[in-house]
N, C-alpha and C positions, 0 to 999 in steps of 0.2 A: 662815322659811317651812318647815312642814315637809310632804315629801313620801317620809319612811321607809315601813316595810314588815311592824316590829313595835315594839312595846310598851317591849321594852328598850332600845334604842336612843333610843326617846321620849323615856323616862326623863332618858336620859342628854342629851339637846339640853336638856330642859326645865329639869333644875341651873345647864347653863351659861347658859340663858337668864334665869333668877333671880339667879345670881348676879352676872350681867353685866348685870341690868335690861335687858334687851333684850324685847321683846316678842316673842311667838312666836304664829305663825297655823298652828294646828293644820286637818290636815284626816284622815279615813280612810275607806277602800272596803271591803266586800265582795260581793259581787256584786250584786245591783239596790240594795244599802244603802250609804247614807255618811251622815257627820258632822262638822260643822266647828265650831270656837271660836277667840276671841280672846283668846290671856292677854297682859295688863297687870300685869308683876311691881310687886306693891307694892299694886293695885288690884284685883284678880280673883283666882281660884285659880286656882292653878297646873297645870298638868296631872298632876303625880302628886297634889294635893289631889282632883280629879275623877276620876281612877283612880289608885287608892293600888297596884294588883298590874299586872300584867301576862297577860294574856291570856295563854290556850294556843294555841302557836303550833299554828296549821295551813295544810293549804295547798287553797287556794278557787279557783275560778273567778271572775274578777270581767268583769263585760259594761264593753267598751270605752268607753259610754256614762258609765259611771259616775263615774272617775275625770273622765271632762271637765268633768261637772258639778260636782262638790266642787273639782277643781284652779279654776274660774271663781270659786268664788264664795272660794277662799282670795284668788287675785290680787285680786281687787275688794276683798276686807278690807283686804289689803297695802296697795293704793292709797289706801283710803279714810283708813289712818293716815297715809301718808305726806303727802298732802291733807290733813287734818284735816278733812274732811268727812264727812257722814254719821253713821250710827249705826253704829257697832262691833259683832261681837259676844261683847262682854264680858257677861260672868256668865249667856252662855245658850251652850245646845250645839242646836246645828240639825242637826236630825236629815232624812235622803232618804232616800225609798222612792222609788226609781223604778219598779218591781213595779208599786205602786199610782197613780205620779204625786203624791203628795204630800209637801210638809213641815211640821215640825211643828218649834215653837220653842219 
């Protein structure tokens, strides 16, 4: 599960995640915005596959709301593997606007 804070660090879960076949449930904020995915090493890309660089770090306001929403829907991916139920979200990135109230996958 990750709930880091930048890019490089990412990076660096996401190797030991590949290379320890572990799967990794990506989520990120910044302010009314977030993003979640599901990597399945072996099955999906990987997270530096889907960002090859690392962002310029800066530093944001992010609205309280937001992380709630992205950390639920990482748990509920966690569970839904751990279950083996549901649909995953392997090979898509779910994108939140909370600004606007929508998501888009």
């Amino acid at each position: 599960m990750d709930a880091l804070d930048n890019f490089d660090t990412r990076h660096v879960l996401n190797r030991l995640a590949v290379k320890r076949n572990i799967p990794l449930v990506y989520g990120a904020v910044s302010g009314y915005r977030g993003q979640a995915t599901t990597v399945i090493p072996g099955k999906t890309p990987c997270l530096c596959c889907i960002f090859p660089t690392s962002f310029k770090k800066e530093v944001f306001p992010v609205l309280g709301t937001t992380p709630g929403v992205i950390g639920t829907i990482q748990a509920n991916e966690a569970i839904k593997y751990l279950a083996g139920q549901g649909e995953l979200l392997e090979n898509r990135l779910l994108l939140w606007d909370g600004l606007h109230a929508l998501s888009v996958n």
